[in-house]
Backbone as CSV, one residue per row, in Angstrom:
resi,resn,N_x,N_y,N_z,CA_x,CA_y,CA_z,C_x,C_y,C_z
1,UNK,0.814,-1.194,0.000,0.000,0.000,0.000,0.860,1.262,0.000
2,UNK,1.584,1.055,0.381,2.642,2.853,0.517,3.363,2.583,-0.472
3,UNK,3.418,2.197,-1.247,3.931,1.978,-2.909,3.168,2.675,-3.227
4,UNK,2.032,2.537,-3.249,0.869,3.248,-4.141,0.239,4.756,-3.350
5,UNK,0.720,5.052,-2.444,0.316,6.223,-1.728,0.867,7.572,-2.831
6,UNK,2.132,7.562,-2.825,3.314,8.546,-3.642,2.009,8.887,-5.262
7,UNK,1.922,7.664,-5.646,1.164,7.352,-7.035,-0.161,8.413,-7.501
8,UNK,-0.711,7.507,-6.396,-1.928,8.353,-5.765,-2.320,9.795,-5.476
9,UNK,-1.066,10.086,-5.091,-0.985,11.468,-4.125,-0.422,12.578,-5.605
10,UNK,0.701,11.858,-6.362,0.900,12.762,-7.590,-0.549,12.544,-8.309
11,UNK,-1.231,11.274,-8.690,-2.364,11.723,-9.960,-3.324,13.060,-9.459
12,UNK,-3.632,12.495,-8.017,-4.568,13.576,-7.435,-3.995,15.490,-7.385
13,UNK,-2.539,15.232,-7.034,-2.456,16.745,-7.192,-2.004,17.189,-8.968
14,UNK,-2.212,16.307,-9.875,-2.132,16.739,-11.265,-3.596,16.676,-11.181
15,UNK,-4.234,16.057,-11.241,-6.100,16.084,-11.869,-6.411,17.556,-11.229
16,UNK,-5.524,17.689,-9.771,-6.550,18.977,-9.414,-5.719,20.471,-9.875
17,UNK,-4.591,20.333,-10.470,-3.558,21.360,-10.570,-3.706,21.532,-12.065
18,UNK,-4.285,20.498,-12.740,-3.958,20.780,-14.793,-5.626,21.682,-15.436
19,UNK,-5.969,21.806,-14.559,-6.828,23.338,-15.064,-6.348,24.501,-14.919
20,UNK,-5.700,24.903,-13.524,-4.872,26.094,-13.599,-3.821,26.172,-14.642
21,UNK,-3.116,25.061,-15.178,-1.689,25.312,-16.262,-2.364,25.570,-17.276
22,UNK,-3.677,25.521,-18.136,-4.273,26.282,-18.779,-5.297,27.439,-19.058
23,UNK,-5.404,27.736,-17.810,-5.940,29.464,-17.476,-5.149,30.143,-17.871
24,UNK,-5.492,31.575,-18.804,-4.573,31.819,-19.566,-5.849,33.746,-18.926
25,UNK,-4.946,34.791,-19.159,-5.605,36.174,-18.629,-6.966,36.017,-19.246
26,UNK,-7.769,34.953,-20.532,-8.975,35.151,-20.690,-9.206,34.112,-20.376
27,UNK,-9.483,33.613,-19.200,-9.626,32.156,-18.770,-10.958,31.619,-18.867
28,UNK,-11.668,30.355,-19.263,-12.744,30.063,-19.084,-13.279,29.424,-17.553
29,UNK,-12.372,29.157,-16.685,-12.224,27.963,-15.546,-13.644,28.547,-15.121
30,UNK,-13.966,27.611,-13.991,-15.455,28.343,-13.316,-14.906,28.961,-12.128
31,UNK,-15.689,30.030,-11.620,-15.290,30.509,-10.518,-16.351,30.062,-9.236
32,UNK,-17.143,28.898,-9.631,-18.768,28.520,-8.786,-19.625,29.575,-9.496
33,UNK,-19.522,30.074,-10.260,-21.039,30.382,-11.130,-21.687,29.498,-11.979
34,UNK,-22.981,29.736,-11.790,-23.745,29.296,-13.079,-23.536,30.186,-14.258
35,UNK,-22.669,29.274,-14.845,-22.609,30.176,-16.304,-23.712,29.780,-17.518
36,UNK,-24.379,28.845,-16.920,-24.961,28.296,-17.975,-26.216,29.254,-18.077
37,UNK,-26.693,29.996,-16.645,-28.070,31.234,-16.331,-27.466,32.464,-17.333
38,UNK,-28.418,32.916,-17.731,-28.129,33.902,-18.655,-28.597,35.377,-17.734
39,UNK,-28.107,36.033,-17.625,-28.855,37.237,-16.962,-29.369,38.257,-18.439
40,UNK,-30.750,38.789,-18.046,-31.052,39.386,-19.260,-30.952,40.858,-18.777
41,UNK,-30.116,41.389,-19.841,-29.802,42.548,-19.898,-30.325,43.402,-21.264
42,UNK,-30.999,44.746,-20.809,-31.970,45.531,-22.093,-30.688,46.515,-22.393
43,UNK,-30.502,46.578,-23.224,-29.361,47.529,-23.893,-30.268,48.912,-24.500
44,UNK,-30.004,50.262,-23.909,-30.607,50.906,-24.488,-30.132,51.460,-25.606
45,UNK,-30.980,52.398,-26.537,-30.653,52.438,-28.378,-30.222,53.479,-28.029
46,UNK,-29.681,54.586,-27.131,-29.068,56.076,-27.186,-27.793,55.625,-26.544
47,UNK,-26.607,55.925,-26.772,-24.928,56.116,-26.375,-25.555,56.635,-25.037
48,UNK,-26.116,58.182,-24.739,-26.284,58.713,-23.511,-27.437,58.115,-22.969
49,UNK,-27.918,56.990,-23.007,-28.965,56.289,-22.204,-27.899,55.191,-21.747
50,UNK,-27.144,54.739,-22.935,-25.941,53.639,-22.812,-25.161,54.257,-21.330
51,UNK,-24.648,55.040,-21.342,-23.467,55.598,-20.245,-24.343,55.954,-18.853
52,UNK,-25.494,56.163,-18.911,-26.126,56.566,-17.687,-26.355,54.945,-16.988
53,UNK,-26.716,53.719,-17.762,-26.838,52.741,-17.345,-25.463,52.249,-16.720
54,UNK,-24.507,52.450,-17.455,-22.926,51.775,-16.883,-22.643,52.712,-15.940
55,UNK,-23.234,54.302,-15.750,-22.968,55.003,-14.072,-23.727,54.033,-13.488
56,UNK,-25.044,53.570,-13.713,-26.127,53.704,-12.148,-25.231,51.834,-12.031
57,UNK,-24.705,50.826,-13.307,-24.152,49.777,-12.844,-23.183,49.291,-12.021
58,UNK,-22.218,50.729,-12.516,-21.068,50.723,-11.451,-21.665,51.582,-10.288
59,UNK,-22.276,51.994,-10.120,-22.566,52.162,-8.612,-23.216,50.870,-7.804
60,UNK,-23.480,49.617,-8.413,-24.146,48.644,-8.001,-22.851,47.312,-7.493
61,UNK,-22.025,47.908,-8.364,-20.647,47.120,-8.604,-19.678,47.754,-7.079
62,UNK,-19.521,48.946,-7.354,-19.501,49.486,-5.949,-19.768,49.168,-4.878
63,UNK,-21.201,48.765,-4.861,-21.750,49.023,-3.322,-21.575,47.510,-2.985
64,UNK,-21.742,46.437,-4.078,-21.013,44.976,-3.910,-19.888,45.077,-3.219
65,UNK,-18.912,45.804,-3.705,-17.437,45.223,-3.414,-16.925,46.213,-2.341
66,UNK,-17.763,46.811,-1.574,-17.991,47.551,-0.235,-18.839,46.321,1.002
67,UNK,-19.812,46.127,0.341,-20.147,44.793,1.021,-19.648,43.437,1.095
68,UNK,-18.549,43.140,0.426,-18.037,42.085,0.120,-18.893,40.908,0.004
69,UNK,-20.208,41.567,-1.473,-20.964,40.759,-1.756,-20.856,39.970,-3.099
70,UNK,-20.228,38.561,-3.202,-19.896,37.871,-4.258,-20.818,38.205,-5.582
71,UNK,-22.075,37.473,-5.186,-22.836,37.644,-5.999,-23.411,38.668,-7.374
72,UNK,-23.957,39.816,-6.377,-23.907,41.002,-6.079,-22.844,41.652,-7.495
73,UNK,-21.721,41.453,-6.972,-20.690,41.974,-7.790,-20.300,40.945,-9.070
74,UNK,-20.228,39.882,-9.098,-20.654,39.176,-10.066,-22.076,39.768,-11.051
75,UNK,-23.129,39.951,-10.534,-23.889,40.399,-11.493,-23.855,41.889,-12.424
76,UNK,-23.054,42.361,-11.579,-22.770,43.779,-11.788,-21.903,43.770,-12.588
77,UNK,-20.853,43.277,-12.540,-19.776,42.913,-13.463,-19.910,42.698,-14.693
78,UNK,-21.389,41.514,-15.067,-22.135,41.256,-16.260,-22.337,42.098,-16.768
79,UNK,-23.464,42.385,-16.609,-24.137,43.996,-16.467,-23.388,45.055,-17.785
80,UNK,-21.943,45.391,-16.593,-21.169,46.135,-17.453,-20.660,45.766,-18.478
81,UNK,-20.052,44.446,-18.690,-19.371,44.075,-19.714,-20.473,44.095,-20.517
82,UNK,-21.458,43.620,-20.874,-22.693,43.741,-21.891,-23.065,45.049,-22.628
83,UNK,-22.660,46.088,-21.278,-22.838,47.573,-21.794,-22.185,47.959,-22.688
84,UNK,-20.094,47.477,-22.200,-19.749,48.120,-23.065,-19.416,47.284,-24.042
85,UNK,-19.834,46.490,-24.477,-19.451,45.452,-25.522,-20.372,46.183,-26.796
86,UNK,-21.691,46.792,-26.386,-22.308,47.096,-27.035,-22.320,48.377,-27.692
87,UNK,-21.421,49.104,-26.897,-20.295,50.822,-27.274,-20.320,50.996,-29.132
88,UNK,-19.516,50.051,-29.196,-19.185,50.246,-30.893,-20.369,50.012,-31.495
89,UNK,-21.361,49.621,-31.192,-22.427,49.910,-32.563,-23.343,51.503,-32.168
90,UNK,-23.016,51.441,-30.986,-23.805,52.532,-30.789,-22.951,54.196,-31.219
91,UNK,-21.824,53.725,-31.518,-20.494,54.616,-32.105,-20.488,54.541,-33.427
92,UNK,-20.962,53.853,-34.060,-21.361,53.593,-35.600,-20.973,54.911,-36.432
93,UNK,-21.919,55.739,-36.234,-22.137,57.098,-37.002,-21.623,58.168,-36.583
94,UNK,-20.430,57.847,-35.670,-19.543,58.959,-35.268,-18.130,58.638,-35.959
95,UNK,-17.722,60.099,-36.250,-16.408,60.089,-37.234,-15.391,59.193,-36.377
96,UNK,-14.543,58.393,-37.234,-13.715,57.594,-36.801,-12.903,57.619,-35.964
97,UNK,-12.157,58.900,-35.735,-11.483,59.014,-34.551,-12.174,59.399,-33.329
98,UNK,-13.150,59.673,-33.141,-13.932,59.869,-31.994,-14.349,58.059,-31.843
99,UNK,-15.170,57.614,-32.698,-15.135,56.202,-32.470,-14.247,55.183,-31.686
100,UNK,-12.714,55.449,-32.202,-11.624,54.877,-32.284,-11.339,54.916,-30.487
101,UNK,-11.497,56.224,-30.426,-11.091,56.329,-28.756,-12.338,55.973,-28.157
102,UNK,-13.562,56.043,-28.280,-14.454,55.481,-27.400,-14.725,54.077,-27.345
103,UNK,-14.140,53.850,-28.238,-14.353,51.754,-28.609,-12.978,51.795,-27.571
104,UNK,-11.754,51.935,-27.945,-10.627,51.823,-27.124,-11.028,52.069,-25.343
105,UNK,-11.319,53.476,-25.163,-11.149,53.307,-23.884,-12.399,52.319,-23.234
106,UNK,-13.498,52.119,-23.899,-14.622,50.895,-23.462,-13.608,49.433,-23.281
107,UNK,-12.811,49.407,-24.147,-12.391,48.189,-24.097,-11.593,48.125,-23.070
108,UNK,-10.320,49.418,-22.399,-10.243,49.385,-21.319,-10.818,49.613,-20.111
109,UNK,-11.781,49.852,-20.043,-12.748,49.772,-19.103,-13.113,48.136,-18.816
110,UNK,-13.736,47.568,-19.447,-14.170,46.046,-19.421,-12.768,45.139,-19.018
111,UNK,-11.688,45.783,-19.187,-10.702,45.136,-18.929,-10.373,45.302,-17.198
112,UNK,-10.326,46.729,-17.117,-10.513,46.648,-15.618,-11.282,46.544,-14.474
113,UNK,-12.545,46.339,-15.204,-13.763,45.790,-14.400,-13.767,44.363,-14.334
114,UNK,-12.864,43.605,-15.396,-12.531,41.849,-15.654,-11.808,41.633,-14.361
115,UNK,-10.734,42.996,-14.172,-10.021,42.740,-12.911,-10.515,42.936,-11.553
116,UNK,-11.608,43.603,-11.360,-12.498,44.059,-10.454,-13.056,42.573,-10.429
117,UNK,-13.498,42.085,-11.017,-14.817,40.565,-10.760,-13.576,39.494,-10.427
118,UNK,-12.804,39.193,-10.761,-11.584,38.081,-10.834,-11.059,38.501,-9.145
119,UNK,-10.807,40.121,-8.677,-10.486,40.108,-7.324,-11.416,39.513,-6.502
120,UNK,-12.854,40.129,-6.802,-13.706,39.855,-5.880,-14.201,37.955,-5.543
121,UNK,-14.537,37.465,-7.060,-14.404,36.032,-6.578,-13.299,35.362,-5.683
122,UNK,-11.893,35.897,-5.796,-11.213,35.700,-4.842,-11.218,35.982,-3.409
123,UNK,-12.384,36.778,-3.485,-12.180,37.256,-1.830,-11.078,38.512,-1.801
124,UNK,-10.660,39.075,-2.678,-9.228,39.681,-2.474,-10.006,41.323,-2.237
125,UNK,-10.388,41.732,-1.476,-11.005,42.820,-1.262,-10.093,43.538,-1.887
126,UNK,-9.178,44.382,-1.323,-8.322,44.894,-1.073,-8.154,45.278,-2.910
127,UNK,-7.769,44.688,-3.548,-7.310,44.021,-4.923,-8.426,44.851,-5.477
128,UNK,-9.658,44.059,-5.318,-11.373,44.626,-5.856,-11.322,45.926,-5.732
129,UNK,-11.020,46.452,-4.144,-11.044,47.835,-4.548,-10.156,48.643,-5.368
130,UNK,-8.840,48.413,-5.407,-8.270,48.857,-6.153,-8.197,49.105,-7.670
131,UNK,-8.713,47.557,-8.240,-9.457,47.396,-9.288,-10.475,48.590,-9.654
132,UNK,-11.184,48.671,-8.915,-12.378,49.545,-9.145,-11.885,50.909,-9.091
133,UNK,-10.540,51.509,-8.085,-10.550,52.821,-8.606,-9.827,52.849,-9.846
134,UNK,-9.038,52.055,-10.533,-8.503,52.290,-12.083,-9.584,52.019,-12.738
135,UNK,-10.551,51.326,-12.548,-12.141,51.610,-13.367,-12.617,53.173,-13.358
136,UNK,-12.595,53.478,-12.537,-13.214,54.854,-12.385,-12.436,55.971,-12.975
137,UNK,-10.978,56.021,-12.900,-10.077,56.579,-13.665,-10.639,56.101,-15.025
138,UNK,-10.748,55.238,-15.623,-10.777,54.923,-16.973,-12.210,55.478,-17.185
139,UNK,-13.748,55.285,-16.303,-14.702,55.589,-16.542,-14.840,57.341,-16.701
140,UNK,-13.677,58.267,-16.062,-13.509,59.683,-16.096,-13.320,59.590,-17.711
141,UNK,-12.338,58.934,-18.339,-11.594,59.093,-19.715,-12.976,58.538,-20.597
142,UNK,-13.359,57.233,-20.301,-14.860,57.383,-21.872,-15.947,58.120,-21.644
143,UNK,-15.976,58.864,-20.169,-17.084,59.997,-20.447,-16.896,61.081,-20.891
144,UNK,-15.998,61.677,-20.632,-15.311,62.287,-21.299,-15.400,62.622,-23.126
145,UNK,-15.091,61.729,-23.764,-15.319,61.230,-25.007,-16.489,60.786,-25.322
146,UNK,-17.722,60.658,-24.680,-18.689,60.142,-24.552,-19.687,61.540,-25.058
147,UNK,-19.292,62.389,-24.153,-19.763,64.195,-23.889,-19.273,64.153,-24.840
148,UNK,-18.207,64.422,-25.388,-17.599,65.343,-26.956,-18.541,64.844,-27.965
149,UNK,-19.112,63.489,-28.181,-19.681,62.822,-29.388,-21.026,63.325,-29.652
């Protein structure tokens, strides 16, 4: 039997260790969500109906990761990424370089709100918040550009 302990003890810490060696910064792994629930989100047809929804979301995202509420901030997180995923069509009919920077800084936005949801499933408060104020820095820069359009 202690022949086979060593055996044992490596398959088990590879079966549980060879999902992390392929998490990669766009990782699919689960974090305990149902990914399979769809949350339905209404996208509104105005840019400035668009940006008032991603204020009142990140204030929801906020008040999650003040409460150190998983969930909560998980949904919020959705939420936003849906918003701004949806930026560039609603940028359509604006001259290209105004486009160019509002698709860009949306995309950094979603990037640091990716880092905002990834702290918080961790528990990493600390992290979450920090996350969230380079969101807000970035959310100063596409409103910004948001107003000019």
């Amino acid at each position: 039997m202690t022949t086979k302990t060593p055996t044992l003890l490596a398959t088990i810490a590879t079966l549980t260790l060879a999902p992390l060696a392929f998490a990669g910064p766009n990782h699919d792994h689960d974090h305990g969500h149902d990914h399979g629930a769809k949350i339905e989100i209404t996208i509104p047809d105005k840019l400035s109906d668009l940006w008032k929804s991603i204020e009142a979301e990140h204030a929801k995202l906020s008040a999650a990761i003040e409460k150190k509420d998983i969930p909560a901030a998980h949904d919020a997180e959705q939420h936003l990424q849906a918003f701004l995923k949806a930026i560039p069509a609603k940028t359509a009919t604006l001259e290209e370089s105004a486009r160019t920077r509002i698709d860009g800084q949306a995309k950094n936005l979603a990037r640091a709100y990716d880092s905002v949801h990834h702290a918080s499933d961790d528990k990493a408060w600390e992290k979450a918040k920090s996350a969230l104020k380079k969101a807000e820095g970035s959310m100063k820069l596409l409103a910004a550009q948001i107003l000019k359009a």
